[in-house]
N, C-alpha and C positions, 0 to 999 in steps of 0.2 A: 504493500500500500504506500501511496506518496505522501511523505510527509507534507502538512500541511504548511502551508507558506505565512510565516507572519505579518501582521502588519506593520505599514513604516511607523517609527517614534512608538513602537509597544511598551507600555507600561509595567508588565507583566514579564517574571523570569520567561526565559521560553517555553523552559517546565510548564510551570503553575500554567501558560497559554493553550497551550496543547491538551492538557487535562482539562481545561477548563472550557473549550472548545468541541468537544464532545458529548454536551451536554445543552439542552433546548431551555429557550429564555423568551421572554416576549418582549419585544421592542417597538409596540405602537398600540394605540386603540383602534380597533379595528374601524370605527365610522370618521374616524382623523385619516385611514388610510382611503382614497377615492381616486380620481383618474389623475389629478396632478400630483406627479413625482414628492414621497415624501422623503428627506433626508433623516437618517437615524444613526447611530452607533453603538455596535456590539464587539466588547473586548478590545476595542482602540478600532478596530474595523468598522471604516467607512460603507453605509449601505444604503441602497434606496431601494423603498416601497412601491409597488402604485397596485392600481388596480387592470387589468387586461380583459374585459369581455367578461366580468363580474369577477373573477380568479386575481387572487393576492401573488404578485409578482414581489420576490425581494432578491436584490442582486447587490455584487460591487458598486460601488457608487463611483464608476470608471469606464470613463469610452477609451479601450486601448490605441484610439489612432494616437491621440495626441492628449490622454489624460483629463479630459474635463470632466468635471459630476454631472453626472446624467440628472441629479436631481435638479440642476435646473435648468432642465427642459423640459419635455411635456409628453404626452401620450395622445397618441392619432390612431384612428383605426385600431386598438388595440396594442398598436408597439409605441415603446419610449424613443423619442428623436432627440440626437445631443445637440444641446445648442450651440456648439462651434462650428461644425460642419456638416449636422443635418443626419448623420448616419443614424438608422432605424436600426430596432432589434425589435423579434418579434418574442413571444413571452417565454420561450427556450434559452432565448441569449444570442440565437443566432442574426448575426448583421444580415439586412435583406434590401438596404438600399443605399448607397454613395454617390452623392447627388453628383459629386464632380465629375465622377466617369459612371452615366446611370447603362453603360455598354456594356461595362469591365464585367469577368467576372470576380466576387468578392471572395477574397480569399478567407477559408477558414478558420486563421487566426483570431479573422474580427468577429470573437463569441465572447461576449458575460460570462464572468462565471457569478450562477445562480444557485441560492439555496432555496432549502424546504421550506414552503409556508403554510401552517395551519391557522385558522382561524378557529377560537375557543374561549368562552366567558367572556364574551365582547373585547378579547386580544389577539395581536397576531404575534404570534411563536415562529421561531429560526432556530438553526441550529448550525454553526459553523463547519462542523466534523464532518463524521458518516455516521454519525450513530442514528438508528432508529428512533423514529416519535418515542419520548417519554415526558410526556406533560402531566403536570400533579392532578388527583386525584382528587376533583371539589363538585361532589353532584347535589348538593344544595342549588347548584346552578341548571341544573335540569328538569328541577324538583318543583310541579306544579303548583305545589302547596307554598312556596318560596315566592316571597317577589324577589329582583335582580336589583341593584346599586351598584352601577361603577364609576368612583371618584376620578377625578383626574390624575394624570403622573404627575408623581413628583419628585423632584431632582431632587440628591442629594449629594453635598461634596463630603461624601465619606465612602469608606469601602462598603463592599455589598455584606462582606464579613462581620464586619462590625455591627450594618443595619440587621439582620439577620440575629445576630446575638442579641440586640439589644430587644428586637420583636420576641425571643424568646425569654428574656428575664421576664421573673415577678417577684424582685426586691425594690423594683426601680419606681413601681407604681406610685407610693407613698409621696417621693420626693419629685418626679419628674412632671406627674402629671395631677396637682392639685390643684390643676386650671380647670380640668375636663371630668376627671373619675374618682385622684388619688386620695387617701388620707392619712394625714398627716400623725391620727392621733391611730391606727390602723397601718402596724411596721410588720408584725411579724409576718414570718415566712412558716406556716408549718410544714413537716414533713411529707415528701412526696417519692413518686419512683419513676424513673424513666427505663422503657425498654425499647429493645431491639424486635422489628417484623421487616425481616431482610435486611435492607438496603437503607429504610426508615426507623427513624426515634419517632417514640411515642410519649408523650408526658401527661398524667392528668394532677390536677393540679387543684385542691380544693380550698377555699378560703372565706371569710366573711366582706370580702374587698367587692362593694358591687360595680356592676358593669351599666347602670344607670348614671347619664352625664350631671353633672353640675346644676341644679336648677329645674332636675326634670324629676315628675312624680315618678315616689319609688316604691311598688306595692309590693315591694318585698317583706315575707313579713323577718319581724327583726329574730338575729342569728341567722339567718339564711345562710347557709352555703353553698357559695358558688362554686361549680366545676368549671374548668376550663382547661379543653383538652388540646393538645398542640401536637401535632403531625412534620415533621420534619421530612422533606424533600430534598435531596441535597443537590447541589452546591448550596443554593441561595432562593429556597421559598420554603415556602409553611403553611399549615392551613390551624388556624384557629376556631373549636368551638365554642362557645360558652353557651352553658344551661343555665337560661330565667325560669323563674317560677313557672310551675306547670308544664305545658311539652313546649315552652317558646325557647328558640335554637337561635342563634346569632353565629353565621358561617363567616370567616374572612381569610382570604388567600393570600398572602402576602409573599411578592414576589421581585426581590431584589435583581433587577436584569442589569451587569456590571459593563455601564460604558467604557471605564476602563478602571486602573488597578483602585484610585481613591474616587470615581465615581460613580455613582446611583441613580437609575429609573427606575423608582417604585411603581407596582402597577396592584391594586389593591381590591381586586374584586369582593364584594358582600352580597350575602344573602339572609333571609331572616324571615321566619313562619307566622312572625306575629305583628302588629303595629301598622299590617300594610296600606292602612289609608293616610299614615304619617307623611308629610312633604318628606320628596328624598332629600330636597336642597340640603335641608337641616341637618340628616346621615350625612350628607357628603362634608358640610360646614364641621361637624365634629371630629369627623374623623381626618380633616387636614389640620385641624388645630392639635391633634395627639402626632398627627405624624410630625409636624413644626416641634412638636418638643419634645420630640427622640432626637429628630434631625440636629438641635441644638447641642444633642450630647454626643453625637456620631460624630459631625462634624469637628467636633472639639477635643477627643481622646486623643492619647499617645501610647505606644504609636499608633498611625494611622491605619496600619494595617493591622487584621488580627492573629493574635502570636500561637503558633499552634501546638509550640512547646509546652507544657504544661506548667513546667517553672519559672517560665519569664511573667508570671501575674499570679498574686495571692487568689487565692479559692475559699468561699465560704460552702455551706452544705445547701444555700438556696440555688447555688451555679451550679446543679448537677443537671440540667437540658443543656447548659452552656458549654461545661466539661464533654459531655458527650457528644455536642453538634464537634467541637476540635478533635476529639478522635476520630470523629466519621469524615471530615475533612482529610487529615493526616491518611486515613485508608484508602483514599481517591486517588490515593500518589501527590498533592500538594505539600510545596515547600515546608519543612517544620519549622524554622524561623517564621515566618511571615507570611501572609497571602493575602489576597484581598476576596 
């Protein structure tokens, strides 16, 4: 098999790119992807979106005559035309027209190279490698009983590793997010267990910590405990459940797709059995103000990336989804110093 070719200025060991390149992310909202050229980035790789005849086109974001980004130019009859000199590709990659010599025949050098594109939970998923479809496992999202909410991306200038851990802590709730859920007078961490099914960590996680925002009735009655179960995905996504009172379910997939080594597109799809006549605007307004004050703490750690050694950072017994997200990292072949 050909080794895979890296991108220019990669952020990434070659290692950790390579590993990490094998592996399926989503890099757009699927109704942001449409017939004009979207630009994106996956793992320092430059890529453009669009749409071909209703089918998700995603490629190099490269006309190899002479290097220009195909994202901006445009889509005719189904193929992308580069704006420097007009050259078409039809939704395979292959060049089908050179305006300068429309006689010639075109050599088949001038091909895209194109990858897989699923569309799934209102995202469009890629995958650098050869590896087969492996996108996480969230059927809340298919689940009639469920409405759908999906927030916007959002950027983060932190590693996907770090966002990733921090989405799996629950010591941080107290302090981080007393804007939105946390409390302050509400620390402890009780005891919990995380296991192995395959490939994935599994944590549940019970506590008195509610999952009702700041200011909103909370007809829980008091002592309640809350479960909240966490699904790990690896490299970089997760699916959170939490159980409200009664059978009401709150699904969230949280999916760190790594522009490159210290940056983040979160893409954060929700579902939820109950509340459904709620405005979503409100879901979407809370749940970017939780993601803004994780982002403040991502953003701000040292080091930037996450250390997969297990003695380069103190450990309490609440960091036991944390400890084991790093050895399931470390098993993937990722650098033990550092990775993002």
């Amino acid at each position: 098999m050909q080794e895979l070719e890296l991108p220019r200025d990669c952020t990434f060991s070659p290692e950790d790119w390579r590993v990490l390149a094998e592996y399926w992310y989503p890099v757009a909202i699927a109704e942001e992807v449409q017939d004009k050229p979207l630009a994106v980035k996956l793992l320092d790789m430059k890529l453009v979106c669009y749409r071909s005849e209703g089918s998700v086109v995603i490629a190099r974001d490269l006309c190899f005559h002479r290097g220009a980004p195909l994202s901006k130019g445009w889509v005719e009859n189904g193929e992308i035309v580069c704006p420097y000199h007009g050259f078409r590709y039809n939704c395979e990659g292959k060049c089908t027209a050179v305006p300068a010599h429309p006689s010639s025949k075109i050599s088949p050098k001038l091909k895209l190279i194109v990858y897989p594109a699923v569309e799934r939970y209102g995202l469009i998923w890629t995958c650098l490698g050869t590896a087969a479809e492996q996108i996480p496992d969230f059927p809340g999202w298919d689940d009639p009983d469920y409405i759908n909410i999906l927030p916007p991306s959002f950027d983060i200038a932190g590693s996907s590793g770090r966002q990733m851990e921090g989405f799996l802590d629950v010591s941080h709730f107290a302090y981080v997010h007393t804007a939105t859920f946390g409390d302050r007078n509400n620390t402890e961490v009780p005891q919990y267990k995380v296991r192995r099914e395959g490939n994935e960590l599994v944590a549940e996680y019970w506590s008195t910590v509610s999952n009702y925002g700041k200011g909103q009735e909370n007809p829980a009655p008091e002592g309640f405990m809350w479960l909240r179960e966490f699904r790990v995905f690896p490299p970089f996504a997760a699916s959170l459940t939490v159980y409200f009172p009664g059978e009401g379910r709150l699904k969230i997939l949280n999916c760190a797709s790594p522009v490159s080594a210290r940056y983040t597109r979160l893409f954060c799809p929700i579902s939820r059995n109950f509340d459904k006549s709620a405005p979503v605007q409100d879901t979407i307004k809370f749940n970017l103000q939780v993601f803004a004050e994780d982002a403040e703490m991502v953003e701000s750690q040292t080091p930037e990336d996450l250390p997969l050694d297990l003695q380069a950072e103190a450990h309490i017994p609440a960091d036991r989804t944390s400890i084991a997200y790093r050895q399931l990292l470390t098993e993937l072949g990722l650098g033990r110093s550092y990775t993002s």
